[in-house]
GUROBA-722475 format. One record per atom (N, C-alpha, C): residue number from 1; atom name; x, y, z. Coordinates in nm, 3 decimals, decimal comma. Example, Ala and Ser with C-alpha at 12.3 -4.5 7.8 and 13.67 -1.06 7.14 Angstrom:
2
+------+-------+---------+---------+---------+
| nuvo | kolmi |    east |   north |      up |
+------+-------+---------+---------+---------+
|    1 |     N |   1,319 |  -0,569 |   0,780 |
|    1 |    CA |   1,230 |  -0,450 |   0,780 |
|    1 |     C |   1,320 |  -0,330 |   0,780 |
|    2 |     N |   1,285 |  -0,225 |   0,708 |
|    2 |    CA |   1,367 |  -0,106 |   0,714 |
|    2 |     C |   1,290 |   0,003 |   0,787 |
+------+-------+---------+---------+---------+
END
This chain:
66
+------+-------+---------+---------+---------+
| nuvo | kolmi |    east |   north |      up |
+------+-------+---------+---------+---------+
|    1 |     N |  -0,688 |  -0,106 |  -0,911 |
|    1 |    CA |  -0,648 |   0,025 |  -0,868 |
|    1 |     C |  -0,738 |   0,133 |  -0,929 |
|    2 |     N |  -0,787 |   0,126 |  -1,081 |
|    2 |    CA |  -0,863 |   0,224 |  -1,137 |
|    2 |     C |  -1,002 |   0,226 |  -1,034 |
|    3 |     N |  -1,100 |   0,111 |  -0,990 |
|    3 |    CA |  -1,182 |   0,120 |  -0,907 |
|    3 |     C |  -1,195 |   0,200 |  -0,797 |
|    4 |     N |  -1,039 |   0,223 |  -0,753 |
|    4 |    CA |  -1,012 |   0,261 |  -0,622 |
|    4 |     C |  -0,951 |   0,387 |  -0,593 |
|    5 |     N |  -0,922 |   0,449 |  -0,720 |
|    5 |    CA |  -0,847 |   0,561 |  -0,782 |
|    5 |     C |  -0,883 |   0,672 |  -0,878 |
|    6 |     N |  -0,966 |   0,579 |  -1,022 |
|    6 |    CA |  -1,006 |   0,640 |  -1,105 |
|    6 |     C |  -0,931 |   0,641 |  -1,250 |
|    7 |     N |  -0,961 |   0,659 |  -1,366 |
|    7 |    CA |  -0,919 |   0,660 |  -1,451 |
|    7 |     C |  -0,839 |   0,797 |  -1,510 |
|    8 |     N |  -0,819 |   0,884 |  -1,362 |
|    8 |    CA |  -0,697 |   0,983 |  -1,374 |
|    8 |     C |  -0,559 |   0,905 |  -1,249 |
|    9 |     N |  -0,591 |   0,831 |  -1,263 |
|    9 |    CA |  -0,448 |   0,748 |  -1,178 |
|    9 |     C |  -0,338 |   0,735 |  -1,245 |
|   10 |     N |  -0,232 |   0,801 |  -1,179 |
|   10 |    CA |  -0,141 |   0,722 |  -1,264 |
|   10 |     C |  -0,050 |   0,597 |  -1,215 |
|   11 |     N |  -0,092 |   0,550 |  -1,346 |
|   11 |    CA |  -0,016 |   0,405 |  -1,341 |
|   11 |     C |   0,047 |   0,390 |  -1,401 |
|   12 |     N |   0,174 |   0,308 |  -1,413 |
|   12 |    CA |   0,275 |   0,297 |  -1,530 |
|   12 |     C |   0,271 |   0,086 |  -1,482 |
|   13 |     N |   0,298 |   0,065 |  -1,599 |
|   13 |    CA |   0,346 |  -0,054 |  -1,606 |
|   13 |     C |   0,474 |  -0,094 |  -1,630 |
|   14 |     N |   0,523 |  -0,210 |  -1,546 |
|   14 |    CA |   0,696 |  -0,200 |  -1,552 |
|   14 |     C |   0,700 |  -0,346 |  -1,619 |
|   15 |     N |   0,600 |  -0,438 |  -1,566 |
|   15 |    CA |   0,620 |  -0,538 |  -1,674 |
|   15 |     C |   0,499 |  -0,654 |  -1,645 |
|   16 |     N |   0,485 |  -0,779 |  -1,695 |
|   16 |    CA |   0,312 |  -0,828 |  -1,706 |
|   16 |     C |   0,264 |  -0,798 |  -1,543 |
|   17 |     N |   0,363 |  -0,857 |  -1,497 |
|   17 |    CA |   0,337 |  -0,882 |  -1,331 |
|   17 |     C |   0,331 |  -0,800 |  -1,248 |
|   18 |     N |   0,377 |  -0,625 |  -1,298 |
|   18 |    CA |   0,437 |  -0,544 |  -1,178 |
|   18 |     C |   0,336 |  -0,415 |  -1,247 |
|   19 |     N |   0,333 |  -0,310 |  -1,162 |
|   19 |    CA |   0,268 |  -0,187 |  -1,192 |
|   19 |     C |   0,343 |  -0,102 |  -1,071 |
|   20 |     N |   0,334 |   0,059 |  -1,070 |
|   20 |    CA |   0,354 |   0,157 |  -0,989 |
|   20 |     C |   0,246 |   0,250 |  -1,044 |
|   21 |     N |   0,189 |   0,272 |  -0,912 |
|   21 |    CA |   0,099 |   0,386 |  -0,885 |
|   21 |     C |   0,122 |   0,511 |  -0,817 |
|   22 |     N |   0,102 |   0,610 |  -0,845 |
|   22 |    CA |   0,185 |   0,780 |  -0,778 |
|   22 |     C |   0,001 |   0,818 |  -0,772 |
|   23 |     N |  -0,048 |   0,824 |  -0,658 |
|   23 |    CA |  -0,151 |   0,931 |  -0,617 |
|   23 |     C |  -0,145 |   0,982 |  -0,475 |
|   24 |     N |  -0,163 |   1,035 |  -0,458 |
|   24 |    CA |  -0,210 |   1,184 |  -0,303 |
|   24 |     C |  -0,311 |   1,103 |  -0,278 |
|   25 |     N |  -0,334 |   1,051 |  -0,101 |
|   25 |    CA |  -0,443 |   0,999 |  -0,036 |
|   25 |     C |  -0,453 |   1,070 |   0,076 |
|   26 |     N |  -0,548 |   1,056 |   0,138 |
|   26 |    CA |  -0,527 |   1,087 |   0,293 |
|   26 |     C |  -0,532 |   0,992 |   0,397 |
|   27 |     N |  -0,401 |   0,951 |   0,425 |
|   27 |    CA |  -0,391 |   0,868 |   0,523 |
|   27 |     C |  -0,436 |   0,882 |   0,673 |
|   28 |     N |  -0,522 |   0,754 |   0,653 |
|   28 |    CA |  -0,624 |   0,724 |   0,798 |
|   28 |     C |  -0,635 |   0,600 |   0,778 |
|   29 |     N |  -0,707 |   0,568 |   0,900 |
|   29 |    CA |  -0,706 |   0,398 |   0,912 |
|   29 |     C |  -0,774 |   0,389 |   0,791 |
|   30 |     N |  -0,903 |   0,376 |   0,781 |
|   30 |    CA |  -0,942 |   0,335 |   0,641 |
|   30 |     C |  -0,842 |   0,260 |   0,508 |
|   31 |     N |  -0,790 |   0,377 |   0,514 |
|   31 |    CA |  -0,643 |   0,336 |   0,376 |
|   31 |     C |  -0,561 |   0,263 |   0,456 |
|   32 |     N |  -0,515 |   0,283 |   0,532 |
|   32 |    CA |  -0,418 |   0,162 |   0,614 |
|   32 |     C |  -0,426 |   0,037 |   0,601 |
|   33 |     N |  -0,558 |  -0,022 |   0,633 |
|   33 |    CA |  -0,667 |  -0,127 |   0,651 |
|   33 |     C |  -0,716 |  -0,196 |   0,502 |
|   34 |     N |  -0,705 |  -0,057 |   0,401 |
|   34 |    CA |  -0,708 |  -0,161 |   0,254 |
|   34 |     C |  -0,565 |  -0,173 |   0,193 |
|   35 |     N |  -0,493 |  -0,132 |   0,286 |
|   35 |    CA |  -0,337 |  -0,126 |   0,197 |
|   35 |     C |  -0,319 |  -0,245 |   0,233 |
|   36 |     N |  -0,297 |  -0,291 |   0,409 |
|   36 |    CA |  -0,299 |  -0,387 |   0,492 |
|   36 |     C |  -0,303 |  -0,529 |   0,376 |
|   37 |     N |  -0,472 |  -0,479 |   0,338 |
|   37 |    CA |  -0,564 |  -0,583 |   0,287 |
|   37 |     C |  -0,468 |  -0,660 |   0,129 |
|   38 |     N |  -0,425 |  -0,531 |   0,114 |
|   38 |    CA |  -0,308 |  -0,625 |  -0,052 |
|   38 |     C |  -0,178 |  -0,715 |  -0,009 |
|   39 |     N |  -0,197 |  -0,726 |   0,118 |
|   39 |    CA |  -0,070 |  -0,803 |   0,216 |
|   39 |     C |   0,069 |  -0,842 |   0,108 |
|   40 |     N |   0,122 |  -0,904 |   0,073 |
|   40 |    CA |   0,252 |  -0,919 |   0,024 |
|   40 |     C |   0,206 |  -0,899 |  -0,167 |
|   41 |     N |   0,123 |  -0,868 |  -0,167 |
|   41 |    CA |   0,113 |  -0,819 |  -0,373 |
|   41 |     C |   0,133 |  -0,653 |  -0,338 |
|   42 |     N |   0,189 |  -0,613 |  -0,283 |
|   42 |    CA |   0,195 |  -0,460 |  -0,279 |
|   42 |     C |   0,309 |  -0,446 |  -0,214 |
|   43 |     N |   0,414 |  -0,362 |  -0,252 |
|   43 |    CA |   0,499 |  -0,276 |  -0,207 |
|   43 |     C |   0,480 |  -0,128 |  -0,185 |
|   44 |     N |   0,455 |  -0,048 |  -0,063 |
|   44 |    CA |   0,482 |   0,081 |   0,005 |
|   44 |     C |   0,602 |   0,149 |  -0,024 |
|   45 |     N |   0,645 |   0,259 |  -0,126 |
|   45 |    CA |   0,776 |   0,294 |  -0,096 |
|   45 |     C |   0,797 |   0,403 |  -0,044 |
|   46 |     N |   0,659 |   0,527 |  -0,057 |
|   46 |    CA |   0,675 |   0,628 |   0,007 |
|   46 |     C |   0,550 |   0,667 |   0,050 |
|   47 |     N |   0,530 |   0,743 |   0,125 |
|   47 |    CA |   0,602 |   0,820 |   0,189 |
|   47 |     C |   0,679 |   0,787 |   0,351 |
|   48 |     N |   0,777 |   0,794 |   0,361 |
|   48 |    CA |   0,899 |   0,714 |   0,465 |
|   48 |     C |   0,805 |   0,647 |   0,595 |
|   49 |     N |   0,747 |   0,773 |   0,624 |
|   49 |    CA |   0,611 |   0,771 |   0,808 |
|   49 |     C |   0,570 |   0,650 |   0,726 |
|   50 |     N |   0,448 |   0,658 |   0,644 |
|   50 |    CA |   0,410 |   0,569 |   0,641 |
|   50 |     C |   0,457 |   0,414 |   0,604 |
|   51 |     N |   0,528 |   0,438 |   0,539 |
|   51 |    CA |   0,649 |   0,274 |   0,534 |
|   51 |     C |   0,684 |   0,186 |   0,656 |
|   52 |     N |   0,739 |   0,346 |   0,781 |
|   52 |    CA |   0,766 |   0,314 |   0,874 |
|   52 |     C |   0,635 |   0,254 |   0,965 |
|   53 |     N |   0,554 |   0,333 |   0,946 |
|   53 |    CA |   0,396 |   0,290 |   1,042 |
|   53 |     C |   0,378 |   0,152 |   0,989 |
|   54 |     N |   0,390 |   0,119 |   0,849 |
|   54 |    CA |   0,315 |  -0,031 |   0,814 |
|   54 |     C |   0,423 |  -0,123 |   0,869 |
|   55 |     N |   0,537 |  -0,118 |   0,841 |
|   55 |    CA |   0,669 |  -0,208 |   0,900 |
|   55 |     C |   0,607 |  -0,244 |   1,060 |
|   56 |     N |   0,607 |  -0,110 |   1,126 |
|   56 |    CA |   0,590 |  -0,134 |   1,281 |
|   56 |     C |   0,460 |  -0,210 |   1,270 |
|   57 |     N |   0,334 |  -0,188 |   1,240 |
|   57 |    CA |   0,230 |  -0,307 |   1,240 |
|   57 |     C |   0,210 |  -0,455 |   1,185 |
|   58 |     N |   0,285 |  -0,488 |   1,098 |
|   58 |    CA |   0,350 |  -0,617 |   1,006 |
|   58 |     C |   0,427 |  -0,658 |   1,125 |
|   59 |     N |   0,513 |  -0,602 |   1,237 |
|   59 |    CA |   0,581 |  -0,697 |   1,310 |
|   59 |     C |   0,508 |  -0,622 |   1,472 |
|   60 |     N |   0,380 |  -0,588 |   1,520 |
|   60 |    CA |   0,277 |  -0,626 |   1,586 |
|   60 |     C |   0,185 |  -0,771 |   1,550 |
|   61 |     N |   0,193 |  -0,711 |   1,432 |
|   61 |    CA |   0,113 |  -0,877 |   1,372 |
|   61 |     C |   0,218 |  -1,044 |   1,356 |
|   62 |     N |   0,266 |  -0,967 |   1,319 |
|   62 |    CA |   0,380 |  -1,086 |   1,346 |
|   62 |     C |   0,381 |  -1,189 |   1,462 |
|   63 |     N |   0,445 |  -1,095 |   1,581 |
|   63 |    CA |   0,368 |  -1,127 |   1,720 |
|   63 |     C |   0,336 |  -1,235 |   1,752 |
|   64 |     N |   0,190 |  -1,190 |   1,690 |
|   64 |    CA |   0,026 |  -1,252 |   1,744 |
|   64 |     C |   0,050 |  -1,429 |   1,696 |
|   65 |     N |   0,129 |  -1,441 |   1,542 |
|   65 |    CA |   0,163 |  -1,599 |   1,562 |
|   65 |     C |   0,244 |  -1,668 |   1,575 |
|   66 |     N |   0,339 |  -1,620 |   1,658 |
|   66 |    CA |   0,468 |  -1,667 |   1,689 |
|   66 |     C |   0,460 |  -1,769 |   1,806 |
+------+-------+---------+---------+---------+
END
């Protein structure tokens, strides 16, 4: 995350395995596409649109191997 963020990120650690990150992005595909990319090691909790936008593409993709 510091690579991708910087060493003004904040991060808190909740325990060995888990972290939360709070930064301002500007959402566009780009970020979509590397959020995408952390597939189930990442939880989205806000902001709601976008929770909602990744949900709706996770079950477009879904879909495709059913």
């Amino acid at each position: 995350m510091i690579d991708k963020f910087g060493l003004d990120a904040d991060i808190k650690k909740v325990d060995e395995d888990t972290f939360v990150l709070i930064t301002k992005v500007i959402v566009e595909e780009g970020f979509v596409k590397w959020l995408q990319g952390l597939g189930s090691k990442a939880k989205l909790i806000s902001p709601p649109t976008l929770v909602q936008q990744m949900k709706e593409e996770v079950e477009k993709m879904n879909h495709l191997f059913l």
